[in-house]
Backbone bond lengths (Angstrom), bond angles and torsions (degrees), N, CA, C in turn:
res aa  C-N    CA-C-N  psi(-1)  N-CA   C-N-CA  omega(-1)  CA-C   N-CA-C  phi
1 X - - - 1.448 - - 1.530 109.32 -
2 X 1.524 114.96 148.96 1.378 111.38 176.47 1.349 116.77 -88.93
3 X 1.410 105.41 129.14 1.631 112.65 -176.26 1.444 114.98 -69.42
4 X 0.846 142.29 -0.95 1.637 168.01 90.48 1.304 89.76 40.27
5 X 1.462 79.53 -101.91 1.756 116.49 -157.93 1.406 100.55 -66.84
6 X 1.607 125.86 -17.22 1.754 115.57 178.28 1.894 95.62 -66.89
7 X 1.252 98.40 -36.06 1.499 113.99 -163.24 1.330 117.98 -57.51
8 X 1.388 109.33 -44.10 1.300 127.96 -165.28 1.602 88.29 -80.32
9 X 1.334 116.56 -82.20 1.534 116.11 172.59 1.446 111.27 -3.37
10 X 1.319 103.06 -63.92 1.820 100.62 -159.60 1.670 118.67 -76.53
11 X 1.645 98.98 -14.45 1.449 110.13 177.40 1.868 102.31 -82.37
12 X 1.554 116.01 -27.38 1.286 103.58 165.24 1.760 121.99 -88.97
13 X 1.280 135.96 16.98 0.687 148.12 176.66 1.652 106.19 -93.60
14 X 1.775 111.28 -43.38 1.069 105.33 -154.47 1.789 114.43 -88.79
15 X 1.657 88.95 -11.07 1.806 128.20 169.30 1.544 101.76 -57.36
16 X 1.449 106.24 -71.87 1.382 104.09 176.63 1.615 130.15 -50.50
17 X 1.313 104.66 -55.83 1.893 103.75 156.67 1.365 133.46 -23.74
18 X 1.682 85.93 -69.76 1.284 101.37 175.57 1.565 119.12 -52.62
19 X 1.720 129.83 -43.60 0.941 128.77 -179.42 1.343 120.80 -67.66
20 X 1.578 115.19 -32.28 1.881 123.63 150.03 0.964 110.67 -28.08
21 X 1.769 127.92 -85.48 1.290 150.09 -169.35 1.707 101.73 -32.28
22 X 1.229 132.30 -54.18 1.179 145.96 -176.52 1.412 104.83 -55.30
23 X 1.306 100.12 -56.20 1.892 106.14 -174.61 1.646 109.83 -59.05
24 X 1.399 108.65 -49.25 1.359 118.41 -178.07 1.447 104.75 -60.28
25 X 1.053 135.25 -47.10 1.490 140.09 -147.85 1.809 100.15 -81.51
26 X 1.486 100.96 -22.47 1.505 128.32 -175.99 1.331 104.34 -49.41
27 X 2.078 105.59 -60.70 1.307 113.33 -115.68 1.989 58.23 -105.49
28 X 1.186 150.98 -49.21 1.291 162.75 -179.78 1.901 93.72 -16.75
29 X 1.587 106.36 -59.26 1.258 120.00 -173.77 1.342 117.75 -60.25
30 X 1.066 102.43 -26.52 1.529 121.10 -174.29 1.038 108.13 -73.63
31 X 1.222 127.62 -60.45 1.948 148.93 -160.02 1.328 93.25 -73.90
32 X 1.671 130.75 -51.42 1.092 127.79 -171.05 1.899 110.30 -67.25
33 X 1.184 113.21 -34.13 1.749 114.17 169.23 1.596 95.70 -46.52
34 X 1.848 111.13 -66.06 1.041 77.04 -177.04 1.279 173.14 -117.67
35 X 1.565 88.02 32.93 1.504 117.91 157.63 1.156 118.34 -37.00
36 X 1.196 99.40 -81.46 2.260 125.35 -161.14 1.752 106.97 -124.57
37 X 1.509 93.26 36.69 1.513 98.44 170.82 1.630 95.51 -84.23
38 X 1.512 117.54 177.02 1.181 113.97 -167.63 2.024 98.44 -98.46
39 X 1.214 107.78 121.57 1.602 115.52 173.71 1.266 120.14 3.27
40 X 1.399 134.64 -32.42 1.208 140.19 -178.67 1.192 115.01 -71.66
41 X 1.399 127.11 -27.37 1.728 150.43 -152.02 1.399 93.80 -142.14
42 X 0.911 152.60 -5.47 1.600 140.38 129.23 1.081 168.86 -75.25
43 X 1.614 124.27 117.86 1.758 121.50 -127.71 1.058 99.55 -65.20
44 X 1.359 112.09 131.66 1.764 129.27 150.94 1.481 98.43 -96.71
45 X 1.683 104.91 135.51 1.335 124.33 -170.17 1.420 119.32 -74.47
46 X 2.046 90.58 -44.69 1.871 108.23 -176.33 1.298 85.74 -140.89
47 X 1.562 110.87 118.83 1.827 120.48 -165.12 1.847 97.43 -96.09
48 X 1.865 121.32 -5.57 1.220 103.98 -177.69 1.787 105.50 -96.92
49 X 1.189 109.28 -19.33 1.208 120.51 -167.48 1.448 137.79 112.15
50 X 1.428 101.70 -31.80 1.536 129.39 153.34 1.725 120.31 -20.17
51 X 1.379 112.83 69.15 1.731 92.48 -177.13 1.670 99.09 -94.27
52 X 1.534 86.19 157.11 1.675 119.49 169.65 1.077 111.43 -55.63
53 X 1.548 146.76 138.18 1.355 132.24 111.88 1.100 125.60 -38.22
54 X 1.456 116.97 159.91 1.505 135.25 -178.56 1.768 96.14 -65.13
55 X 1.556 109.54 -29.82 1.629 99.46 -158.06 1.994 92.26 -91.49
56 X 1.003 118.23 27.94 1.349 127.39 -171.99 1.545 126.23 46.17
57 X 1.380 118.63 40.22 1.423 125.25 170.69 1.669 99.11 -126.27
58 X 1.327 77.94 176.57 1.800 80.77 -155.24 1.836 96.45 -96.17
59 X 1.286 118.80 142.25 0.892 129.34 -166.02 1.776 122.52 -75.19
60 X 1.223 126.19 129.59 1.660 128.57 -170.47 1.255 112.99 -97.99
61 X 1.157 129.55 46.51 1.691 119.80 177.55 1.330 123.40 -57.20
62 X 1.595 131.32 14.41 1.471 111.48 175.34 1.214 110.47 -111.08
63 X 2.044 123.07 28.10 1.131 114.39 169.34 1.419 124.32 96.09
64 X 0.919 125.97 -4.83 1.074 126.21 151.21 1.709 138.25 -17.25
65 X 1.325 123.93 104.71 1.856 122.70 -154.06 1.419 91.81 -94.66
């Protein structure tokens, strides 16, 4: 076999990795904002407060008979 082409192979192999590693390390930065980003920059899911029930209507907590 030509040591060449093992060569070349493994230098595009190590291109591709490497260009993973980058993406991942990306998306790492990302997740961590929004973890322990500071409140301003961190996702709120439902910004009025309004949560869903499971049975998909919106929920009445002030009592209503």
């Amino acid at each position: 076999m030509n040591y060449e082409a093992i060569i070349a192979q493994k230098d595009k192999e190590i291109q591709q990795q490497a260009a993973k590693i980058e993406e991942l390390a990306h998306q790492i930065t990302l997740l961590q904002k929004l973890i322990y980003g500071r409140k301003s920059e961190r996702f709120i899911a439902n910004a009025d407060g309004a949560q869903l029930s499971i049975f998909g209507e919106q929920e009445n907590t002030q009592g209503d008979s």
